[in-house]
N, C-alpha and C positions, 0 to 999 in steps of 0.2 A: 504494500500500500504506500503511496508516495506522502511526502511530506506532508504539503497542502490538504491531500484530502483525509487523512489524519486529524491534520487541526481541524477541518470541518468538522468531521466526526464530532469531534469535541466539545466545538463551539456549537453543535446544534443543540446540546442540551445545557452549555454556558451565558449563549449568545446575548437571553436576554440582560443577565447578572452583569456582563463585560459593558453593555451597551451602557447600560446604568451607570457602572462604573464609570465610564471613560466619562460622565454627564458629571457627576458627582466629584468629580476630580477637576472638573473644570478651577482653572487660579491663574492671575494672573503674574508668568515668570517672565522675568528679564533676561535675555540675555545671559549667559553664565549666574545669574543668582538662587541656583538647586546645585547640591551634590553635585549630582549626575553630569547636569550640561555644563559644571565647571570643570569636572574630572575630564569629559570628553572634548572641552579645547585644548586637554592638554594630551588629546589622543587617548584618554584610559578611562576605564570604565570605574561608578560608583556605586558600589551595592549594597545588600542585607538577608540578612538570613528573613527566612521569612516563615508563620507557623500558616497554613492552614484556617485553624482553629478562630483566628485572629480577623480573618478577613473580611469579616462580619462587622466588624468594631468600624462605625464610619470613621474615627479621629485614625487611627490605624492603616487603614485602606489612602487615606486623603496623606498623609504624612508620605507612605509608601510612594503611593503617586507621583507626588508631587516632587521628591529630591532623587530618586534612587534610578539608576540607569539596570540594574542590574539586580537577581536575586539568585539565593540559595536557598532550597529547601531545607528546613532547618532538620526534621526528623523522617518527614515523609517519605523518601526516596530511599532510606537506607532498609538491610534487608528483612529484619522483623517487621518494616511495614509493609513491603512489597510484595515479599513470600512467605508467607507466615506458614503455611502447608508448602509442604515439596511438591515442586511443577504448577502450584497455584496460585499465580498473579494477580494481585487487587491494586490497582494505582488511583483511587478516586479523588484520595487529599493532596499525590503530587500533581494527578493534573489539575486538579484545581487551582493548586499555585504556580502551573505552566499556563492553562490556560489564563488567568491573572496577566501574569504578566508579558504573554505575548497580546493582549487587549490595549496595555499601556506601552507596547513599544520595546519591553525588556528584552535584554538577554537571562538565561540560566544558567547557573553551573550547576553541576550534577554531583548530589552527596549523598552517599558514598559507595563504592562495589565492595569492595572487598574490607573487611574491619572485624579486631576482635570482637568488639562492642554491639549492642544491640544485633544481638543472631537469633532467630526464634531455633526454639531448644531443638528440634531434629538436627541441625548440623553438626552439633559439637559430636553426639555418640559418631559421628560417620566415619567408616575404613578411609586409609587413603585412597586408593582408586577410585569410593564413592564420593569422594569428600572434592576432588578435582573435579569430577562429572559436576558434582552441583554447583559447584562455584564456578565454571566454565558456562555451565548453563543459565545461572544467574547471570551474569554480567552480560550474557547474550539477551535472555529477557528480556531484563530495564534497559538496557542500551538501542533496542530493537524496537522499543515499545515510543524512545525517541529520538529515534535515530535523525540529525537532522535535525532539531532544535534546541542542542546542547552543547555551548560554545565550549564550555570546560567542564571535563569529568575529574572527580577524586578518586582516580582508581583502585590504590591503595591507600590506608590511614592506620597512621600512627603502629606504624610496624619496628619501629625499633624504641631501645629500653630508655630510657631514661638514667640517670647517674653517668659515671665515668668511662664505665668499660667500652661503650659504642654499639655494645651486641643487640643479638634481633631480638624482641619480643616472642615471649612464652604466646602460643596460641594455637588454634586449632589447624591453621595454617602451615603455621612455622615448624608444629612441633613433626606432624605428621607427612606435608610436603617437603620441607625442608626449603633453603634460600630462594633456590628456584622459583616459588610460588609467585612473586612478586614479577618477574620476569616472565613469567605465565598470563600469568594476568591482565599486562601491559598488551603481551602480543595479541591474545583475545580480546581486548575491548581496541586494537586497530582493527583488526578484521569487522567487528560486530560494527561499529561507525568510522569511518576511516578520515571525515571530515573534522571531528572531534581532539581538540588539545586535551591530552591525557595527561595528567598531572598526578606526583607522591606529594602525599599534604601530613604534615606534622606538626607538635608543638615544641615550646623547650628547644627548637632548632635555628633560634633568630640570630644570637649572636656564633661566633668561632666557638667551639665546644668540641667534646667527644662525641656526641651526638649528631652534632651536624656535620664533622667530619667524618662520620661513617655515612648518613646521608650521601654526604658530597660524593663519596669514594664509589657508592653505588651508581649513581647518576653519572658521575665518570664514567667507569667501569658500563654502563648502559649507551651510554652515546661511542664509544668505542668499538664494542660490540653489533651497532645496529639496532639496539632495542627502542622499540616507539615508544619514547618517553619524550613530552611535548614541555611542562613545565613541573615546578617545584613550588607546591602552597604552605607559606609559613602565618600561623596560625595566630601567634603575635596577640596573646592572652596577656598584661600586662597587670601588674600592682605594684605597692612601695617594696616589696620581698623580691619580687623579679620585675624590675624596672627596663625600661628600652636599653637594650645594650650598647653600649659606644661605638659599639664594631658595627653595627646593624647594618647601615646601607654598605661596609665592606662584604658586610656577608653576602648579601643579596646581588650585589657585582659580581663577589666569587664564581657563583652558579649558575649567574648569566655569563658568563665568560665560557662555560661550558658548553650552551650554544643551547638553551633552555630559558622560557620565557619566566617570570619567578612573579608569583600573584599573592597576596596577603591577604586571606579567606578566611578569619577571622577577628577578626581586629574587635579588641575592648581593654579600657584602661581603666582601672579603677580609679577612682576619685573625685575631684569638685574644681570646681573654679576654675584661677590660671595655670595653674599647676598643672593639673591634667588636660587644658588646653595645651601649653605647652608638650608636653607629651606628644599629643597628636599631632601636632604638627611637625618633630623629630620625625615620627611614621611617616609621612606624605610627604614632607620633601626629602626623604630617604626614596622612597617609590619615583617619585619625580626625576631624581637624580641618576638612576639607573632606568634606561632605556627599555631595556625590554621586560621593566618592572609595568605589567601590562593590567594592571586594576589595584580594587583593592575593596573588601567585603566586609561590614562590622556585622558583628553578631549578635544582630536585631533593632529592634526599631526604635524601641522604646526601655530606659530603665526598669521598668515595672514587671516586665516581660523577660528579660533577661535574665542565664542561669545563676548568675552572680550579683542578681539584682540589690543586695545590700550593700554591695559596691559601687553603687550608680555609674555605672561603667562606659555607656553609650552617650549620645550626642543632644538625644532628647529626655529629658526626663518624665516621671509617670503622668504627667499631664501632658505630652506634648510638646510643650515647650522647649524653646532651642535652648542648649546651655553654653557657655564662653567657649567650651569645645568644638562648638556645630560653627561657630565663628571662624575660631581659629581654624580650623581645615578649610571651610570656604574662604579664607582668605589664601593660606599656603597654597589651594588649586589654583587660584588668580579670581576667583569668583568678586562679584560685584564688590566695592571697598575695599577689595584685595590687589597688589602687585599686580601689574597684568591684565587688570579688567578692562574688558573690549573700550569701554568708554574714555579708559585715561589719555590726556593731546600725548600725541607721538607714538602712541602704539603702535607695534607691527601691522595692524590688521586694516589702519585706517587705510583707504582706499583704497580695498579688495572688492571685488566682488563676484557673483557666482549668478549664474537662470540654473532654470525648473522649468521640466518638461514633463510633461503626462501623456504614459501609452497606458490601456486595458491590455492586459495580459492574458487573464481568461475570462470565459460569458458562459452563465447557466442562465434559466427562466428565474431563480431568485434571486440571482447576486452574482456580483463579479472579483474580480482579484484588478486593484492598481498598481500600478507603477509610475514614482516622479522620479526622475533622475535629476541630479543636480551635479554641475558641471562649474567646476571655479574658472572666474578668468585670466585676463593676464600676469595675474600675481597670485604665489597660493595665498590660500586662507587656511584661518586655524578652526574654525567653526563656520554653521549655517545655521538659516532658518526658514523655512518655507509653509506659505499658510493654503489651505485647498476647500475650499467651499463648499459641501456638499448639497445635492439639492435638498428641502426641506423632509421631505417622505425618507429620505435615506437614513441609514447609522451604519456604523463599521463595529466589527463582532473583535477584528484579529490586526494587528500593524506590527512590521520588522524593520526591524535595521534601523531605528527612528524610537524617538520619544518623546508620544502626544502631548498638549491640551488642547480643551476643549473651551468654545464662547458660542452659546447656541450651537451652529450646524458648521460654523468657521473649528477648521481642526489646525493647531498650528504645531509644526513637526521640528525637534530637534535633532542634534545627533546623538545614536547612543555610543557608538563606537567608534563611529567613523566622519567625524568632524573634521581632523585637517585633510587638506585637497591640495596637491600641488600646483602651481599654474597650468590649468587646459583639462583635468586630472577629472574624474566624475565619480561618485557614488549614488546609490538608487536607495529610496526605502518604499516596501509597497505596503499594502491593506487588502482586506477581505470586507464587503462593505454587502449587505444587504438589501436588494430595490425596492423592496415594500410599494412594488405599482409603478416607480419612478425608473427607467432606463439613461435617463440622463446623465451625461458626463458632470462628472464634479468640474472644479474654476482652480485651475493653479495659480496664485498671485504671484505677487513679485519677491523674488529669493534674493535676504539680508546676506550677507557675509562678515565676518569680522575676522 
């Protein structure tokens, strides 16, 4: 079954909930002043773990919305949710939060295939020769089930020990495949999506350590080899006990140097005020500063929600509200008031510009698939913005490569990932839009740049 008609699938039983959504979320942003489209002028994406459960919560859903370019399913995707019986796949609450957030534009990463941690209890009794079948078979599963809408998978997690020694973690895994397994695993989840950035994600492995140098030496040892290992997610759980390491963006250079993209997939600091502002923003101009540091995901949305929640760890606190932390990052990405904001005189960006062009892709009797392409001119650009007028009778169910708001039936599109354009250079975002009666081409208007 092809991508597309997948999501349909999907969306015909979300469609009306996403439509809402995407109404409900309507706000007006500026330019670089979310997360998301400040991370993405500087080419990288901005994300959050995200529950399910939650999505219900309007303040929740609108917060999500409105800053985050990107999500992670926080529990739903791993294998007690997905297979709880052997060979019996249930994915209701991660598509829920796929469908989500391909409504508003998101990417996903995918958590997690392979992990000690939450395993529904038939795996662990299993022989080895059974115990490979089902974990081959799993990762075929969920990977198959999205194959095609998941820009990063965490193939393996948290496979080595913690302390000094560097060694692999005790598991059902380790103990009964033996090192291999992780190499296994790798090569099965390129076969099963071959499109898909596979990534080893860990914690305790931020700064130089035993830990991250047994990481490191595998990841060597893998790209030497040939093994499809795409990036390395460091998990970057912080407090006053294990603080941002000094080394940090050395470390994260280290790995890129490797010839491995390196994404920081969990991100939360414990604390308050400027302090822990300060922190975060150590994080983000460490990810800035190394190139093919290619996102960067906190671990939820809100403090109240969080597994560390008496450490008020995240950006928002339990009401919502932004705390000096959600500042200080929006300003280290260059976002509005920040270094760098498209607005400041002498900008790079001042006198760039980019068109928008609209082709239909595909035609049913209900609905269509669009495409706007957006092409920079004679100077690149670091970011876009293009607005597309739907006719009144219409709504859009599903949007890629882009990240909505809505004003009435005006949809205005940002970048989620792919903002900067070289001069002449183009990128495309499309939608799945509904005709409710109406065959009418939507109105592309005039495409900003900066």
């Amino acid at each position: 079954m092809s991508m597309i008609v997948r999501r349909l699938s999907r969306a015909a039983t979300a469609g009306l909930v996403a439509a809402a959504a995407l109404t409900a979320a309507a706000h007006s942003a500026e330019a670089a002043d979310t997360l998301g489209s400040a991370a993405a002028g500087q080419g990288r994406y901005f994300g959050t773990a995200v529950a399910a459960s939650h999505l219900g919560e309007s303040d929740y859903a609108a917060t999500l919305d409105r800053e985050f370019s990107s999500v992670t399913p926080e529990n739903e995707m791993k294998w007690d949710a997905t297979e709880p019986s052997r060979g019996s796949f249930t994915f209701t609450s991660a598509d829920r939060i796929v469908d989500h957030a391909q409504s508003q534009g998101m990417d996903v990463r995918g958590h997690t295939l392979v992990w000690h941690s939450q395993l529904p209890s038939w795996v662990s009794p299993l022989g080895a020769q059974d115990l490979r079948t089902a974990m081959n078979a799993h990762i075929n599963g969920l990977m198959g089930h999205y194959k095609g809408e998941i820009h990063s998978w965490d193939v393996v997690n948290e496979a080595f020990q913690d302390g000094g020694s560097g060694a692999r973690r005790s598991s059902p895994f380790q103990d009964k495949l033996g090192d291999g397994f992780i190499e296994e695993a790798f090569r099965t989840a390129r076969a099963a999506d071959p499109a898909a950035k596979l990534c080893y994600n860990d914690y305790n492995t931020d700064g130089v350590n035993a830990k991250s140098n047994a990481v490191y030496d595998m990841v060597k040892d893998f790209k030497s080899r040939g093994v499809p290992i795409d990036c390395v997610g460091f998990q970057s759980h912080f407090n006053s006990n294990s603080p941002v390491p000094s080394d940090y963006r050395h470390n994260l250079q280290r790995f890129a140097d490797l010839g491995v993209d390196v994404q920081i997939t969990e991100l939360d600091i414990e604390g308050s005020g400027s302090a822990q502002a300060a922190d975060y923003t150590k994080v983000v101009e460490a990810c800035l500063a190394v190139s093919r540091c290619t996102g960067m995901t906190v671990w939820g949305v809100t403090d109240k929600y969080s597994w560390r929640s008496g450490g008020t760890p995240l950006l928002f606190d339990g009401d919502y509200n932004e705390k000096p932390a959600y500042g200080a990052v929006l300003s280290a990405l260059g976002g509005s008031g920040g270094p760098g904001d498209p607005g400041d005189p002498g900008d790079p960006g001042d006198g760039a510009s980019c068109t928008a062009t609209y082709t239909r892709t595909a035609d049913w009797s209900s609905g269509y698939n669009g495409q706007v392409t957006i092409t920079a001119g004679a100077e690149p650009i670091s970011s876009w913005t293009a607005t597309v007028t739907l006719p009144a009778q219409q709504s859009v169910s599903s949007l890629w490569n882009g990240t909505p708001t809505w004003s009435g039936n005006v949809m205005t599109v940002r970048p989620s990932w792919n903002g900067p354009l070289a001069a002449g250079a183009s990128t495309s975002f499309g939608f799945t839009a509904a005709k409710n009666g109406s065959d009418a081409a939507p109105t592309v208007g005039t495409c900003t740049a900066s």
